[in-house]
C-alpha positions as CSV (number, residue, x, y, z in Angstrom):
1,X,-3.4,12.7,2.3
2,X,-7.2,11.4,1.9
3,X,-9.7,13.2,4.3
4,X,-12.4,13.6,6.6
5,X,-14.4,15.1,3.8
6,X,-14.3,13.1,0.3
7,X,-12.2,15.0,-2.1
8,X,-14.2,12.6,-4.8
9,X,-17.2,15.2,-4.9
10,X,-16.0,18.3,-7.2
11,X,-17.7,21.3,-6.4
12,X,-20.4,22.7,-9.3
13,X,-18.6,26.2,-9.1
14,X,-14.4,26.2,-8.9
15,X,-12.2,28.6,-8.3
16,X,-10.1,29.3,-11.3
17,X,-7.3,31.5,-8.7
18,X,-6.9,29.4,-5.9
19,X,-4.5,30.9,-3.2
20,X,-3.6,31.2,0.1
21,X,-7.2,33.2,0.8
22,X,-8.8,30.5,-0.5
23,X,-8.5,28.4,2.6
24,X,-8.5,29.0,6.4
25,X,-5.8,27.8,8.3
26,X,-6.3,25.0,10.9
27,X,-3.2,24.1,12.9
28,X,0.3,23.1,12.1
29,X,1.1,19.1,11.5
30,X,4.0,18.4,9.9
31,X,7.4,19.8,8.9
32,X,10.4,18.6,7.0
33,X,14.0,20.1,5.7
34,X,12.8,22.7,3.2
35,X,8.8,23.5,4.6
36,X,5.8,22.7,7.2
37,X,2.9,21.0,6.7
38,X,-0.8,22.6,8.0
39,X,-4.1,21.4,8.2
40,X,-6.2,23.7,6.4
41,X,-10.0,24.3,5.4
42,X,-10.9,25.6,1.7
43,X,-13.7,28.4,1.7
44,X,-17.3,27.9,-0.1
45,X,-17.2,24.1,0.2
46,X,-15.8,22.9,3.6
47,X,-13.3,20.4,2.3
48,X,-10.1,19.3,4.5
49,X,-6.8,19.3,2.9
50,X,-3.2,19.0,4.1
51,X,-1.2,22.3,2.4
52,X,2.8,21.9,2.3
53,X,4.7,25.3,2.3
54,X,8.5,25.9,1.0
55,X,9.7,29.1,1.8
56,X,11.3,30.4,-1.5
57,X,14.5,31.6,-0.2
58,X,15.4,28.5,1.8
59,X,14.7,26.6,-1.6
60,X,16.5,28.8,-3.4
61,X,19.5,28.5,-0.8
62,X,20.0,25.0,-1.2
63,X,19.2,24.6,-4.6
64,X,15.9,22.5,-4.1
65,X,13.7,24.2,-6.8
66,X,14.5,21.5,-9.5
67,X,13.0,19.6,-6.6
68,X,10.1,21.3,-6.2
69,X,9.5,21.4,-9.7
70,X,9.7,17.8,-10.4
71,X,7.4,17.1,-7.2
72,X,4.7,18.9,-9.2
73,X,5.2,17.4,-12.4
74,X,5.4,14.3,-11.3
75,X,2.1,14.5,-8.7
76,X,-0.1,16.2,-11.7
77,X,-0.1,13.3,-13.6
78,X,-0.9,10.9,-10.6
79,X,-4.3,9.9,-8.9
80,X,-4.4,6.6,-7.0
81,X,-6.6,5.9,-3.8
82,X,-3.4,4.8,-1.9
83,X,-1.5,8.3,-2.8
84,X,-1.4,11.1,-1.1
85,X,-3.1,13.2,-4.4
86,X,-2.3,16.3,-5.3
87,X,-5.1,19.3,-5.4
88,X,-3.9,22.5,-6.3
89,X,-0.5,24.4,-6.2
90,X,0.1,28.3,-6.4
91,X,2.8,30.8,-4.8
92,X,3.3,34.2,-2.9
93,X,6.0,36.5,-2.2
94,X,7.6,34.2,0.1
95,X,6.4,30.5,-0.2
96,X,5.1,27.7,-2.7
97,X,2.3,26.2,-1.9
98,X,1.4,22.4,-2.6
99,X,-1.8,21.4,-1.2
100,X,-3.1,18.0,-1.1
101,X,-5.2,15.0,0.4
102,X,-5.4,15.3,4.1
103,X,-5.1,11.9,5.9
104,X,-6.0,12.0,9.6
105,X,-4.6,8.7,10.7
106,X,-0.8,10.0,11.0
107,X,2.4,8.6,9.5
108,X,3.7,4.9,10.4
109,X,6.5,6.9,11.6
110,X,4.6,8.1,14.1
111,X,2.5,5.3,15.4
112,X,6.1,3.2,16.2
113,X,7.1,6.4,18.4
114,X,4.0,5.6,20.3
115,X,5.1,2.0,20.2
116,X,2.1,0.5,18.6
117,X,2.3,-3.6,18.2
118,X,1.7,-4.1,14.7
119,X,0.6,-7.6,13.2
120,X,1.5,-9.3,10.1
121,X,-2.0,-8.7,9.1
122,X,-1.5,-5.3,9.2
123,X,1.3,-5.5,7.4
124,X,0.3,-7.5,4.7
125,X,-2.1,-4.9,4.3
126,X,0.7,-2.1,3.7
127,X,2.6,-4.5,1.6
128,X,-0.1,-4.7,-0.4
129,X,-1.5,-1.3,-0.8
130,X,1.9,0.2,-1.7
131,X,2.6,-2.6,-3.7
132,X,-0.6,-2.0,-5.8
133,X,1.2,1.8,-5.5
134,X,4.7,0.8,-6.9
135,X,2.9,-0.7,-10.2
136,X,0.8,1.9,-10.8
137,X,4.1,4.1,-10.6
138,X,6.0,2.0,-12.7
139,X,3.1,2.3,-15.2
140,X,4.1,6.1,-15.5
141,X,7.4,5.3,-14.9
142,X,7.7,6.9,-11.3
143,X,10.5,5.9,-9.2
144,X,9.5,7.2,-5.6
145,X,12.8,7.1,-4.2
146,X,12.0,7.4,-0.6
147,X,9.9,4.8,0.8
148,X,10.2,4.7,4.7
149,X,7.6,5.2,7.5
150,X,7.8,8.7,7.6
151,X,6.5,8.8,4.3
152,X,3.3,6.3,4.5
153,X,0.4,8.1,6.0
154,X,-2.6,6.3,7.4
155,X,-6.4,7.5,7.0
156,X,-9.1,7.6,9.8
157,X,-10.2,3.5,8.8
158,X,-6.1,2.2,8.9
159,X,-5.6,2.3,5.0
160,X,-1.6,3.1,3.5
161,X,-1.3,6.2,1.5
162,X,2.2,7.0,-0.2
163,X,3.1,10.6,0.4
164,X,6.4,12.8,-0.3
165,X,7.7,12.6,-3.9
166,X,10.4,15.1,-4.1
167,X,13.3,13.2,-4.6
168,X,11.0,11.1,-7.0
169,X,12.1,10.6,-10.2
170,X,10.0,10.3,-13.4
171,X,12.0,7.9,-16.6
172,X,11.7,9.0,-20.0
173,X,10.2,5.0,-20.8
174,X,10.1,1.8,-19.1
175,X,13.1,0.6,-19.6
176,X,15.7,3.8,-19.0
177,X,17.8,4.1,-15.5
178,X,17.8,6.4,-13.2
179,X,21.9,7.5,-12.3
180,X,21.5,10.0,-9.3
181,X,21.9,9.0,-5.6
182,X,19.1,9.9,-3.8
183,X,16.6,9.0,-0.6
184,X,17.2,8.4,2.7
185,X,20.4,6.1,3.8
186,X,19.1,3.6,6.1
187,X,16.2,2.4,2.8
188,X,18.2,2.9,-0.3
189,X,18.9,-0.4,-2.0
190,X,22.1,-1.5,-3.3
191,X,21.4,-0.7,-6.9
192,X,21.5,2.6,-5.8
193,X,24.8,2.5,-3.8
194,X,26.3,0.5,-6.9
195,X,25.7,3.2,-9.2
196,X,26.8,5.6,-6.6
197,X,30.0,3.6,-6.5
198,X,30.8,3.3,-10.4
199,X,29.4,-0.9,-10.3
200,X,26.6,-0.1,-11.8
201,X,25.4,1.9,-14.9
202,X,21.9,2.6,-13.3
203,X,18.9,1.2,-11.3
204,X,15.3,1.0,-12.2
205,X,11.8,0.3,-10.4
206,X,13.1,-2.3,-8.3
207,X,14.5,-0.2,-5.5
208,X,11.5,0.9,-4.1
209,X,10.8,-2.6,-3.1
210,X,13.8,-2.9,-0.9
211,X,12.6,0.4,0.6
212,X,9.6,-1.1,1.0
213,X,10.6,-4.3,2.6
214,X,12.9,-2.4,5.2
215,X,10.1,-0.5,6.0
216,X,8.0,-3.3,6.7
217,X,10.3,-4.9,8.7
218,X,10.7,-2.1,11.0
219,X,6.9,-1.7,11.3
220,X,6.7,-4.8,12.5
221,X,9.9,-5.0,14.9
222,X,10.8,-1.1,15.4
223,X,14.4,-1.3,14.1
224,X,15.7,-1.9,10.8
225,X,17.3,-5.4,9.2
226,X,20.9,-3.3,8.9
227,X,22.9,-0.9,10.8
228,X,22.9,1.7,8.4
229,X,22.5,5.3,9.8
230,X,22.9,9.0,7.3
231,X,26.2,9.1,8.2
232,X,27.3,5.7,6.8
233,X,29.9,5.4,3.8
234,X,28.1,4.1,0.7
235,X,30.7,1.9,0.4
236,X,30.5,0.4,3.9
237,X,26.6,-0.2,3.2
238,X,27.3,-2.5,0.5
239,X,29.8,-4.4,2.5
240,X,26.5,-4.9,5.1
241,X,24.3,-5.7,2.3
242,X,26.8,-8.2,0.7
243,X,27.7,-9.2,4.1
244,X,23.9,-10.7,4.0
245,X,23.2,-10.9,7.9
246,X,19.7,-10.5,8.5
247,X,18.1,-11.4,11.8
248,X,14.2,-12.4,11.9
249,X,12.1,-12.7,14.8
250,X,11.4,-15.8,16.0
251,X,8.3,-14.8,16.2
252,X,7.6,-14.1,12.7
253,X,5.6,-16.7,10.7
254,X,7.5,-19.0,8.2
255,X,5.8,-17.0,5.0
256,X,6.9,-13.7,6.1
257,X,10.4,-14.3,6.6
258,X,10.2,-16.1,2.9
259,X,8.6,-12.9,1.3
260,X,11.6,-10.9,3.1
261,X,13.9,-13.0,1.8
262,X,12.9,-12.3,-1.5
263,X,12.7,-8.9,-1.3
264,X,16.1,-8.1,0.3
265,X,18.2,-9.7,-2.7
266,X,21.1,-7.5,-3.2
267,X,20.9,-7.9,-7.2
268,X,17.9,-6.2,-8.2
269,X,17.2,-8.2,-11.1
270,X,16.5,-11.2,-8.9
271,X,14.4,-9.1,-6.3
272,X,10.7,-9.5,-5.9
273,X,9.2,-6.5,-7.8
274,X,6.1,-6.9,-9.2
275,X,2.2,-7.2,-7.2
276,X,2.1,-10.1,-9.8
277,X,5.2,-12.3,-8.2
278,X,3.7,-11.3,-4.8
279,X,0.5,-12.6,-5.2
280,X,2.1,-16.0,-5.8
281,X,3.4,-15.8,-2.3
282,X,1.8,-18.0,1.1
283,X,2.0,-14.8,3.1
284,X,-0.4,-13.1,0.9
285,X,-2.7,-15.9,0.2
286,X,-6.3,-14.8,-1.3
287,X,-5.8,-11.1,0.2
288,X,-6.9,-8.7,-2.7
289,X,-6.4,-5.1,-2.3
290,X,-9.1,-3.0,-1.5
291,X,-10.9,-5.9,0.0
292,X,-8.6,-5.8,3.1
293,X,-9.9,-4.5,6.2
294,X,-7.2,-2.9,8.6
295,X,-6.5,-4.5,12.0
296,X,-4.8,-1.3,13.6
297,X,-7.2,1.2,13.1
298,X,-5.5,5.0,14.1
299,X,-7.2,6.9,17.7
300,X,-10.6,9.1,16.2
301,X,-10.1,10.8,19.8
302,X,-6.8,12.9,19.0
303,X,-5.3,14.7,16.0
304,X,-2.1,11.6,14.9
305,X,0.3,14.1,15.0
306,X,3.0,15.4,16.9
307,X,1.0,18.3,19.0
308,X,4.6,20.8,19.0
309,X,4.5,21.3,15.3
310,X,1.2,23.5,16.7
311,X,3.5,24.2,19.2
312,X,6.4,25.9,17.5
313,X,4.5,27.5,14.6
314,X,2.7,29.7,17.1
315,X,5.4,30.6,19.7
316,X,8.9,30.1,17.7
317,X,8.8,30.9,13.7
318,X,9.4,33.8,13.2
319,X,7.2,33.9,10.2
320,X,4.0,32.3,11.3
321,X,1.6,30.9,8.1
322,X,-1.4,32.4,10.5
323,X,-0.3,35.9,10.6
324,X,0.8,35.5,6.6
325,X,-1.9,38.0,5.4
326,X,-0.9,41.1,7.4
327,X,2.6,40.2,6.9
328,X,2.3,40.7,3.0
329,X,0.0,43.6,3.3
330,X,2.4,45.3,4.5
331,X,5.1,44.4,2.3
332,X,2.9,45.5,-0.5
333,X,2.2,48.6,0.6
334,X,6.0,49.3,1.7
335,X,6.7,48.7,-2.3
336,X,4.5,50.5,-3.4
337,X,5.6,53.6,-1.2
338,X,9.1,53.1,-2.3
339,X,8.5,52.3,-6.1
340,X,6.5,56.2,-6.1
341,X,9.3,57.8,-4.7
342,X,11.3,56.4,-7.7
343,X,11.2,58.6,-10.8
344,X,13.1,55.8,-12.8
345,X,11.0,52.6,-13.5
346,X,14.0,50.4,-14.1
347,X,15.8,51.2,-11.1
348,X,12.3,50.0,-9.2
349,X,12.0,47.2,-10.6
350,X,15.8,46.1,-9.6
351,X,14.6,46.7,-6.7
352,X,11.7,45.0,-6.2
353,X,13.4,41.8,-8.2
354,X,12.9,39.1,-5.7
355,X,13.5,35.6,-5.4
356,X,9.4,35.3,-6.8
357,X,10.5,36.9,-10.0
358,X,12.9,34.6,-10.8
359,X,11.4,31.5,-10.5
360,X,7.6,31.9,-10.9
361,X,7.5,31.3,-14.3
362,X,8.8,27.8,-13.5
363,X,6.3,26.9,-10.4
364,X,3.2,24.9,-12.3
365,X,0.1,26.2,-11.4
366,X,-2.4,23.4,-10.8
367,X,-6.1,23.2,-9.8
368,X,-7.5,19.7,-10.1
369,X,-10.9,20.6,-9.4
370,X,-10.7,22.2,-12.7
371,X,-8.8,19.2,-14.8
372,X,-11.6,16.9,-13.5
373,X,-14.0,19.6,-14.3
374,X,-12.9,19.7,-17.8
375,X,-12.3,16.3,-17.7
376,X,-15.7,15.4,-17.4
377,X,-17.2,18.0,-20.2
């Protein structure tokens, strides 16, 4: 999530051990099935980042530390001005932490609850940047998985940002498939339900650009091309997709509804999916990305986000992030009361084996400052 303050200027002196003390906590902007999302401050330097938080246990629960895992992998190898960039990960007793670029314009998903009227120059202009986004990917063989608005974050000048990549998948070369069902019903293309299904042996790049064009199409009209909800049978979405019933607004200029067209093509080997085919197209015409300048620029008078996030961190979790630091004082201290009354070592440490134990060898530590640091020696 890029920020008020430019993550581009490293600091001279880094923190080798960054961790939760390392930043002060701002407010609470996000949240989604397996953590929240905070805005938060880092000490010594002042700079504004966004700093995801998975509780351990719930992770641990429903079997979503592969997941987490992969998210990390995946993001450490990835810098891109229209991705939300990773900065630095590290764990606690009771959460992983993944902090990265803070964007203050809000999510798209957002914006259409507050009914904005986007144009088609605005999106042309998400097109665009995400499309320069899905090449990059495909260049390290990234599938994302989950394009929708939710996931496509806006900065304070109206720029696109790709966020979320923890159902993302990472190929072992350019031209392997990805087997495993996964995203968010209403965007996943039909390569992905035909594998599902047993039709198909695999999908590939490709199906991010039917995520893609669903989600511009609901930018620009506030409901989705088909009605396909979660609780849809796979095979009943291919039926709609085969089915090929797509209404455009008769509003919508002649160029649009032909770059639509070629993006909702049910076999993904015929689908526009490449910034190279798009260019060729009338809707785009001689925009080049990072050139663009956004039409729909997002309020500087407001935080863009949802203000009872705020709301039910303070007055309903029953393990607020702000009162963290006491919380695992204390716990501390409790071991290390109990552990002295034991006169066996072994039977403390079964005691004190936790969920952190088990799986913080496998959480990556990462501090970017310091790769760039390195980087630049």
């Amino acid at each position: 999530m890029g920020q008020t303050k430019s993550t581009d200027e490293i600091p001279e002196v880094s923190d080798k051990n960054v961790n939760f003390n390392s930043f002060r906590i701002l407010r609470s902007i996000g949240k989604g099935s397996f953590g929240k999302v905070c805005m938060v401050q880092k000490n010594g330097d002042d700079r504004l980042f966004a700093m995801k938080y998975l509780n351990k246990a719930s992770c641990v629960e429903q079997d979503f530390v592969d997941n987490v895992e992969r998210e990390i992998s995946i993001l450490r190898t990835l810098k891109h001005d229209f991705i939300v960039n990773l900065w630095f990960t590290f764990q606690d007793e009771e959460d992983f932490f993944i902090v990265v670029d803070l964007l203050m314009g809000g999510d798209l998903r957002y914006h259409l609850s507050k009914h904005v009227a986007f144009s088609e120059d605005d999106a042309r202009l998400y097109l665009m940047e995400m499309a320069s986004v899905l090449d990059y990917l495909q260049r390290k063989c990234v599938i994302h998985r989950d394009i929708k608005p939710d996931n496509i974050l806006l900065d304070e000048k109206g720029h696109a940002h790709l966020t979320d990549f923890n159902v993302a998948v990472q190929l072992r070369s350019g031209d392997h498939l990805a087997t495993s069902y996964a995203g968010t019903k209403p965007y996943i293309a039909p390569d992905v339900c035909k594998t599902k299904l047993g039709d198909l042996s695999g999908y590939t790049y490709n199906v991010d650009w039917w995520s893609l064009a669903v989600t511009i199409y609901e930018v620009l009209r506030h409901k989705r091309p088909f009605k396909i909800s979660d609780d849809t049978p796979v095979r009943e979405c291919m039926e709609i997709y085969d089915d090929g019933k797509i209404s455009f607004s008769s509003a919508w200029s002649e160029p649009l509804t032909q770059l639509l067209l070629k993006l909702f093509v049910v076999n993904g080997k015929d689908r526009l999916s490449s910034m190279d085919e798009l260019k060729t197209l009338d809707f785009i015409g001689n925009a080049v990305v990072g050139e663009m300048q956004p039409v729909f620029v997002p309020s500087s008078k407001h935080l863009n986000y949802d203000p009872t996030y705020e709301l039910e961190e303070m007055m309903i979790e029953s393990k607020p992030l702000h009162k963290k630091k006491e919380r695992l004082r204390k716990r501390r201290e409790s071991k290390r009361r109990r552990s002295k009354r034991r006169t066996g070592n072994n039977g403390a440490a079964a005691e004190l084996s936790s969920v952190d134990d088990k799986f913080s060898d496998r959480f990556t530590t990462f501090n970017r400052d310091l790769d760039e640091s390195n980087e630049a020696e």
